[in-house]
Each structure stands twice: as structure tokens, then as C-alpha cells.
LODO-197448 format. One record per residue (C-alpha): x, y, z. Coordinates in steps of 0.1 Angstrom, whole numbers, padded with zeros to 4 digits, always signed. Layout:
XYZ...
// end
This chain:
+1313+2479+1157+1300+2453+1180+1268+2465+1186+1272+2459+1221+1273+2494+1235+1241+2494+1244+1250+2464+1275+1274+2491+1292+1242+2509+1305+1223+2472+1311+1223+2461+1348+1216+2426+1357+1181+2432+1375+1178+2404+1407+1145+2390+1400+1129+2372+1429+1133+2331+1428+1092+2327+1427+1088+2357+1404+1110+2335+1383+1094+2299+1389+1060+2312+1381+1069+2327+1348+1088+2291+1341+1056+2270+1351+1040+2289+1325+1067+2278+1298+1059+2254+1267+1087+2242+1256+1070+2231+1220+1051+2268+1213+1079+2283+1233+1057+2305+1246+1044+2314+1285+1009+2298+1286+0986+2324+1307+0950+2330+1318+0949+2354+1291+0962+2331+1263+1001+2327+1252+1027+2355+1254+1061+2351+1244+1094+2373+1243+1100+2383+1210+1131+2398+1192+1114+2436+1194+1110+2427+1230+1149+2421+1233+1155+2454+1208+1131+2473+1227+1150+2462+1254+1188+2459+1251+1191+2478+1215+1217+2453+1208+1223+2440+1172+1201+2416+1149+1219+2410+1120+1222+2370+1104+1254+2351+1113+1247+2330+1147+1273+2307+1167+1272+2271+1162+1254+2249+1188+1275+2228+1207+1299+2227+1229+1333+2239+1233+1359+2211+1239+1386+2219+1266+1414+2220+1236+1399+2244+1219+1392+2271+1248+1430+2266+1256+1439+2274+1225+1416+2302+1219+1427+2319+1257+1462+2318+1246+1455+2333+1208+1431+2357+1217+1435+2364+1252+1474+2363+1256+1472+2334+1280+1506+2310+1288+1504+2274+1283+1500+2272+1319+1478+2296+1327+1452+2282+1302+1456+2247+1309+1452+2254+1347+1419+2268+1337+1408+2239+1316+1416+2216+1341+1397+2237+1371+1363+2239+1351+1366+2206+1333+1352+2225+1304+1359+2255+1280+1349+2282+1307+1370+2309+1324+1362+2325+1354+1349+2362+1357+1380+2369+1385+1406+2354+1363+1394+2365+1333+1389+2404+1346+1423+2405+1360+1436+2392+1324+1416+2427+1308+1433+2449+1339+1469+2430+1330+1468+2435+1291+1447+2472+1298+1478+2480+1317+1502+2465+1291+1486+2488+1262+1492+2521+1287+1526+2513+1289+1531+2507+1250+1519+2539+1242+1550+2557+1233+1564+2526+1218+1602+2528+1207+1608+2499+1183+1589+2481+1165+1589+2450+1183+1572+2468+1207+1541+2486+1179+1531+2450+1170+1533+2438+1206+1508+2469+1212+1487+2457+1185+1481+2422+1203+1478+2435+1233+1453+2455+1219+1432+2434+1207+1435+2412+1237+1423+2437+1260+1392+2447+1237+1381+2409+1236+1388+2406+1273+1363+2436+1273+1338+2424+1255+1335+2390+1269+1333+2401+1301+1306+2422+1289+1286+2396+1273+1287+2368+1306+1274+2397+1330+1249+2405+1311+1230+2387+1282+1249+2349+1282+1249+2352+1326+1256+2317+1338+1239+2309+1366+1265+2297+1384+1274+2337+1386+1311+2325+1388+1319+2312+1348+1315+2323+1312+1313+2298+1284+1340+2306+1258+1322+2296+1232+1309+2336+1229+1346+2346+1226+1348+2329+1188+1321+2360+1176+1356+2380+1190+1380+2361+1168+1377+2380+1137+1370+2423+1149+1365+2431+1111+1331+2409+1114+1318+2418+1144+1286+2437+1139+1278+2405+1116+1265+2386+1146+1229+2387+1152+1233+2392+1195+1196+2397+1197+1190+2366+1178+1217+2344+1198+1204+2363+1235+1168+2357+1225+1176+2315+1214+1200+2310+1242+1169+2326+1268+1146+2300+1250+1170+2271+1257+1176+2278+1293+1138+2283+1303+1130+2249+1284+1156+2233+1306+1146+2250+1335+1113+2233+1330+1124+2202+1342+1117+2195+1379+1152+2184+1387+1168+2217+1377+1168+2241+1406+1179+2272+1387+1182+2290+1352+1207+2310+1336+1203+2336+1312+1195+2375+1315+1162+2374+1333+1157+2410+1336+1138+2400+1300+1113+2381+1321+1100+2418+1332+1085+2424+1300+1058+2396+1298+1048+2404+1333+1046+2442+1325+1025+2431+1293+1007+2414+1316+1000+2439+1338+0987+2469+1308+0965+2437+1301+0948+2430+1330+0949+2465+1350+0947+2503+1345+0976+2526+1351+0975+2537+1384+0977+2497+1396+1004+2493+1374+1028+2519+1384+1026+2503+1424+1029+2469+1409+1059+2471+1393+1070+2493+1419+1066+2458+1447+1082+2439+1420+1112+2457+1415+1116+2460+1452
// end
């Protein structure tokens, strides 16, 4: 229902560091587009369905900022977090975040709470399987979304802002992902543009596609199955 399926078979492709710079030299923030000897080039939403096959729908998450109330709240109502645990959380990031460690050992915890609900005996214990549930698949799918398309750069955190397109599992292949991937890639390259940031988030493994535009542009096939080949490597 997510339209996220298509991430389970998506690797996060390490993309050298001036590979990277060179693209974001290129970067107008006002056309949003790469500027190149042979004219502007830009990633486009085709370029991220081509891509990813993920979803493009019209609903899009609000632009702004978690506060750290609201992630505790939302890790104890969706994710089955105590008051502790959550608030511990809050406190270590200083922001709505949770780490990738805590937050997969939280899936393995509920995952192993719903195998042991199976056979349940009261019914107590079928509505505690339902939450657990539904814990486990949102524990799922936001791990799935901060290792691959929303990847902080930090490697280490994932902004729970993605976990509100998880509140509601009725709506979810109402989200546009290939809209919000494709805007939050445009956001991080325009910051990355400034000379004081020394790194960008984001899934750069999208960057490949300009350069291999760039490549049927400027060279014949032969040259560009050995330069993609030295890229990759």
C-alpha cells in the first residue's frame, strides 16, 4: 500500500566525495538545475520513477520542523515507546530524531512481540497484537525510508517527521514519495552549495543519472560502459 516496495531492492550507492562536489558546484539554486558545458540538466521526477519506482501521487508533508514534544509523543503512539524511553531520545538528539540502532532494535522487539501473539488466547491479547502490529510495520517502514531516500548524512539519525506519512496506514499510497524524495534532494544540494557546509544528505545514488546523461551526451558506447565502470568503482 505504501508504494515503497520498490526501496527493499535500493542500495545506498557510496558515491566518491569529488564525484559529489563537482556535481554540487554545478548547482543553481534559483533554476535548480546542474549548470554544464553542455547547457542545464536537472533530475526530474521520471528520473526518480525511472529510478526508484516509488509512488507520485499529491499529498506532501509539511515543511518544517518537528518539535521535540511532538516526536515523543509520536514514538510512544506509534512506535510503542515508554515515557522514558522517548524522552531519553529527545533529550540525546535535542531534536525530533531517533537513531537507526535504537530505532531497529524497537522493530526486532515489537517483530518479536507479534510472533509471540500469534496464537492469542484472550482478547486482551488480539488487540495488543493489533498495536504491536502496526508498530512493527511503521518501525519497518521508517527504517526503510532513512536508509534509503530521506539518508541523513550524519548516517547515524532519521528525522521523524517522515514517520507522520505512517500515522494513518489506510492513506498511505496517498503520499507522493517521488515528489517529497525529489524536493527534499533539491533542498539539501541548495544547502550544500554553501561553502561552509562540508557535506549533503539525501540519496545520492540519484546524482548517477545526470552524469550517465552526461556521458550518452558527450561519448559513444564503448567509452561509456568503462566510464561508469571507474565510477562505480
Amino acid at each position: 500500500m505504501s508504494g515503497l516496495t520498490p526501496l527493499l531492492t535500493s542500495v545506498y550507492e557510496n558515491i566518491s566525495h569529488e564525484f559529489v562536489c563537482a556535481m554540487i558546484e554545478r548547482w543553481h539554486e534559483e533554476t535548480n538545475s546542474f549548470h554544464l558545458p553542455i547547457g542545464e540538466m536537472t533530475i526530474t521526477l521520471d528520473d526518480v520513477a525511472c529510478l526508484l519506482g516509488i509512488l507520485v501521487t499529491w499529498r506532501l508533508l509539511p515543511d518544517r520542523e518537528l518539535t521535540c514534544d511532538e516526536g515523543l509523543k509520536m514514538i510512544q503512539m506509534e512506535l510503542i515507546f515508554t515515557t522514558e524511553a522517548a524522552a531519553m531520545e529527545m533529550t540525546k538528539h535535542g531534536a525530533a530524531h531517533i537513531s537507526f540502532g535504537v530505532l531497529k532494535r524497537r522493530y526486532e522487539e515489537v517483530l518479536n512481540r507479534c510472533n509471540q501473539l500469534l496464537e492469542p488466547d484472550t482478547l486482551e491479547e488480539e488487540d495488543e497484537r493489533a498495536q504491536v502490529r502496526l508498530a512493527c510495520i511503521k518501525a519497518f517502514l521508517l527504517l526503510l525510508l532513512g536508509w534509503t531516500i530521506f539518508f541523513d548524512k550524519n548516517s547515524k539519525n532519521i528525522n521523524l517527521l517522515w514517520l507522520l506519512a505512517l500515522q494513518d496506514m489506510d492513506e498511505l499510497d496517498n503520499w507522493s514519495w517521488r515528489g517529497m524524495r525529489l524536493a527534499f534532494l533539491y533542498e539539501q544540494l541548495s544547502l550544500t552549495s554553501d561553502s561552509s557546509v562540508a557535506s549533503c544528505d539525501g540519496y545520492m545514488t540519484l546524482l548517477v543519472v545526470i552524469f550517465v546523461f552526461l556521458l550518452f551526451y558527450l561519448l559513444d558506447c564503448k567509452c561509456i560502459v568503462v566510464c561508469i565502470i571507474l565510477v562505480l568503482i
